[in-house]
Structure formats: C-alpha cells, structure tokens
C-alpha positions in Angstrom: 38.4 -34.6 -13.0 39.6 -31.8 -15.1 42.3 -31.0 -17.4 45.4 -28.8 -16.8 47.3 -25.9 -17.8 49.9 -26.3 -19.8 53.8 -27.1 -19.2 55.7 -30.2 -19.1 56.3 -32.7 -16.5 58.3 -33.6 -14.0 59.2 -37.3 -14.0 57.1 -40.4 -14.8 53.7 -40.0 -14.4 53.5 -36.5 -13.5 54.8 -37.4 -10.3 58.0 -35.0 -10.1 61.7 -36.6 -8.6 62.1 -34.2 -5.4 59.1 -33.4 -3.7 59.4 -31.0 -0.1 56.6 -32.1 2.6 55.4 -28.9 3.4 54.6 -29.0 6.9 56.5 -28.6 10.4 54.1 -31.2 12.3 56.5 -34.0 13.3 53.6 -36.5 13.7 51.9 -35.2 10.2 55.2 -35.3 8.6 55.8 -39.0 9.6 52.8 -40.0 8.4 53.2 -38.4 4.9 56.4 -40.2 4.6 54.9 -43.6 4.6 52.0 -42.3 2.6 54.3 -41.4 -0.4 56.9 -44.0 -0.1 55.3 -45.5 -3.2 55.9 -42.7 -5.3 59.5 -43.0 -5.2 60.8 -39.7 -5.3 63.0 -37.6 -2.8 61.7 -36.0 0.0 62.5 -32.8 1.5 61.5 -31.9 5.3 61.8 -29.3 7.8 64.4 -31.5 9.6 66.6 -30.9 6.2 65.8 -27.2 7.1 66.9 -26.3 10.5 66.8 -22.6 9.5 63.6 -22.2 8.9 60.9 -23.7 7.0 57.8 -21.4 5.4 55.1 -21.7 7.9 51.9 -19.0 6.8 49.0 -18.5 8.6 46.6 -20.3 7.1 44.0 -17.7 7.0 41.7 -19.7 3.8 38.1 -20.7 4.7 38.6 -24.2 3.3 41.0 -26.7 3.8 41.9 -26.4 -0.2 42.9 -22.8 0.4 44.8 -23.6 3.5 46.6 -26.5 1.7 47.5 -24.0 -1.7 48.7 -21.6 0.3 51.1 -24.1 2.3 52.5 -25.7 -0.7 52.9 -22.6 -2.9 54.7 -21.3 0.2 57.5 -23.9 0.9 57.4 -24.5 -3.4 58.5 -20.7 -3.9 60.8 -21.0 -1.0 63.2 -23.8 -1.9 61.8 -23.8 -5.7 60.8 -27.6 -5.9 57.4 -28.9 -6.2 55.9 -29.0 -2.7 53.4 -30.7 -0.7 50.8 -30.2 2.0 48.0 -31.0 3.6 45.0 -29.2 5.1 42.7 -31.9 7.4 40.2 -31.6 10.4 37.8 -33.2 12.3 34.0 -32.4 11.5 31.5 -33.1 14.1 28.0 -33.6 13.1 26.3 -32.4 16.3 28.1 -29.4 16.4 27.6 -28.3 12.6 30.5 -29.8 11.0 32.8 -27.8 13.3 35.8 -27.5 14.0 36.7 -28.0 10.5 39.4 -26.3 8.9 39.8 -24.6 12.2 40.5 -27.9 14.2 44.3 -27.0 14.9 42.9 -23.6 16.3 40.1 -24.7 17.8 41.0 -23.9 21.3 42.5 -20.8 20.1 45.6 -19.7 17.6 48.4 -21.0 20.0 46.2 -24.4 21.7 48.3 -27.7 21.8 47.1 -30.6 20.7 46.0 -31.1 24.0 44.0 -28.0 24.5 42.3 -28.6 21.5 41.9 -32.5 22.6 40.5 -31.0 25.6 38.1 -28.8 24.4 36.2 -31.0 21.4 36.0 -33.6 24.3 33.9 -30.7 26.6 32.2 -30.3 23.5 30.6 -33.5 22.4 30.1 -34.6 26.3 26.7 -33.2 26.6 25.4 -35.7 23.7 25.0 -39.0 23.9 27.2 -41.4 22.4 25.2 -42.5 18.6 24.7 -38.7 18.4 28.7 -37.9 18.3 29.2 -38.8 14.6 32.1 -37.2 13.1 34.3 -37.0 10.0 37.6 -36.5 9.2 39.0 -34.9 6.3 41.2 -34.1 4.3 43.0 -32.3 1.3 46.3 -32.9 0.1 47.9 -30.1 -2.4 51.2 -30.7 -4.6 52.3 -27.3 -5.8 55.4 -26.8 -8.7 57.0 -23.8 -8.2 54.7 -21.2 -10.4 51.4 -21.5 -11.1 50.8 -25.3 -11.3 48.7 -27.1 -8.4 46.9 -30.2 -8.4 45.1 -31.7 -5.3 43.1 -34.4 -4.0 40.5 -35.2 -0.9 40.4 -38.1 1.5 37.7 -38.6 4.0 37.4 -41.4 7.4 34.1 -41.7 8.8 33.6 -42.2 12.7 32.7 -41.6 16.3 33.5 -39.7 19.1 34.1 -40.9 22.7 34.8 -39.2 25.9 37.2 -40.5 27.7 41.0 -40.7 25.6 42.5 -44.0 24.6 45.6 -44.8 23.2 49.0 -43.4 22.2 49.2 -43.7 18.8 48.8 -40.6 16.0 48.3 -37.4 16.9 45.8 -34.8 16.9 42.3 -35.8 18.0 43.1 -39.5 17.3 43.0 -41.0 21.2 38.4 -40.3 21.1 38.4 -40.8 17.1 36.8 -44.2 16.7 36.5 -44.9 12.6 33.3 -46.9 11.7 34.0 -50.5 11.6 36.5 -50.5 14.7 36.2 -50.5 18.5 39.6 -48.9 19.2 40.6 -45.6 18.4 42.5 -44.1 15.7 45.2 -43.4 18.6 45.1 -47.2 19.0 45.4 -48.7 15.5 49.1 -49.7 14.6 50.5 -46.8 11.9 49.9 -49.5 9.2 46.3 -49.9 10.1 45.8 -46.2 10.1 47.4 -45.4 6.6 45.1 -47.9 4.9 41.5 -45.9 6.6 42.9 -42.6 7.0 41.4 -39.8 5.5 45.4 -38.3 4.8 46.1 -42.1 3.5 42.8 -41.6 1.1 43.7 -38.1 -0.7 47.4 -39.1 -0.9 46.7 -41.9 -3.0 43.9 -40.7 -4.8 46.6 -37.7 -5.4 49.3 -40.3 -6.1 46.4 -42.2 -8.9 45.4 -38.7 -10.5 49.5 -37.8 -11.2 50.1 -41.3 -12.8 46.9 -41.3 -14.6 47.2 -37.5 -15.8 43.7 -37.1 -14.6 44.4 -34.5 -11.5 41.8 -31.8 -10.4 43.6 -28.7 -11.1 42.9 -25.7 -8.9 
C-alpha cells in the first residue's frame, strides 16, 4: 500500500468519530452498519436525512470511480467524512459482466428483481460448473476535500437457476459462495458478513486506517 497526502487525522487510528454511510440502499445500508460496528464511531444515514440524501449517477467505469464519486458526494454535502461502496456480480461465462453495471443491468431504472431476472436468463443456457462467478467489491472513505482512501473485497462462487432464500439482497437468492450449498440469500446475516466480499474490503479498509497503511486514490 501507499502513502498519503498530507493533513491530520481524525480520531484514533485514522479512523475519524462521525462517519455518513453514503448510500440510500436499505438492505446495503444494514449491512454496512454491522460491518463498521467495530470501528466505533457515529454513523450517519439517509434515514437521519429525510430531505434528501446526495445520490449521483454513478457514470465511472470502475467500481473505484463509482465508489469516489459517492463518498465525495455525501462528504461535501453534510461536510463529514463519508463512506460508500461500489460492488457487483462478475460472471465468468459472460466476460466478467455485469460488473460495475450490475444495479443497471436490466436497464437504469430495473429492480432488483428485474435485474435478478435477467442474470438468471443469462447464465441458463450454460451448464451448471460453467456458471462461476465473483462478487466484488470496493469500499471508499472520503474527508471532506481531497482525502480518500479505499479498499477491495472479493467472494468467490456459483450461479444457480432457480432462487432460494430470503436473506440479502441483490442477486443473493442464485449466489452460491464456494464452500456452501445454500445461497448467499440463505446464510444467516452473521454468516454472510464473515465471507462477503462488502465484509472483506470493510475490514481490510477498517486494518489499513488503524495501521496507517491505506491505498490512497
């Protein structure tokens, strides 16, 4: 990992007292809280922020660039460090896709559902050792400014056809991580946070703050 630019911390660590969870995904905001309850600081939601809540487009390429431009968003806005996520599902028989495009992947306004629907349709055609997929992940924590430093998680696994569970959210209920026979959907949230390739970055990003080793952007 590299070094930083300059400027001071905020708290022990590098880990700063008030942090705002830059997204407006209830299911992705729940999970996040558990994530970070070990770093002991404040968090700040949408829910806190019933008029609004900075939500861009998320036009990057990558799921760094999506994740930057998240946090510097809601960090500008309320003018306390912020964090967010980028994640996706990568499929290996279909190039790696959907990617950084797996909210949109049945268009910019899907549902989860749609998009459910649709990566299902996908894979269907290939037989089952030949649905390999990933999922990733980047998590971003951006001080109001200039300062940004992030971390990636990723959960290895395979696709299935037919939904199971009612757990998670997302692309969870055909998400089978390698070492299980249930689904991501299925696994108890505890069970989850421990493979997950959100739980991974977050506390890779939660070892780099304490350790003052973060990759800077």
């Amino acid at each position: 990992m590299t070094g930083h630019p300059g400027g001071d911390h905020a708290g022990a660590g590098g880990i700063p007292a008030a942090v705002a969870i830059a997204s407006g995904n209830p299911g992705k905001i729940r999970e996040i809280e558990r994530l970070v309850a070990s770093w002991g600081v404040e968090l700040v939601t949408a829910r806190d922020h019933p008029g609004g809540w900075p939500a861009p487009e998320e036009t990057g390429q990558t799921y760094l660039e999506n994740a930057r431009e998240k946090a510097n968003a809601v960090a500008a806005a309320l003018g306390i460090p912020a964090l967010a996520d980028d994640s996706g599902i990568e499929v290996d028989a279909l190039g790696g896709a959907p990617g950084p495009r797996s909210a949109r992947f049945a268009g910019p306004d899907a549902t989860e559902h749609e998009n459910l629907v649709k990566l299902i349709e996908a894979v269907r055609p290939y037989p089952p050792e030949a649905r390999t997929a990933r999922y990733r992940c980047v998590a971003v924590l951006a001080w109001p400014g200039s300062r940004e430093a992030w971390a990636e998680g990723t959960c290895e696994g395979q696709l299935i056809t037919e939904p199971r569970g009612s757990g998670g959210f997302g692309y969870d209920p055909i998400f089978v991580p390698e070492g299980e026979d249930r689904t991501m959907a299925e696994l108890a949230a505890e069970e989850k946070d421990r493979i997950s390739h959100r739980g991974a970055a977050l506390r890779a990003l939660e070892a780099g703050l304490r350790e003052d080793r973060m990759r800077w952007p």
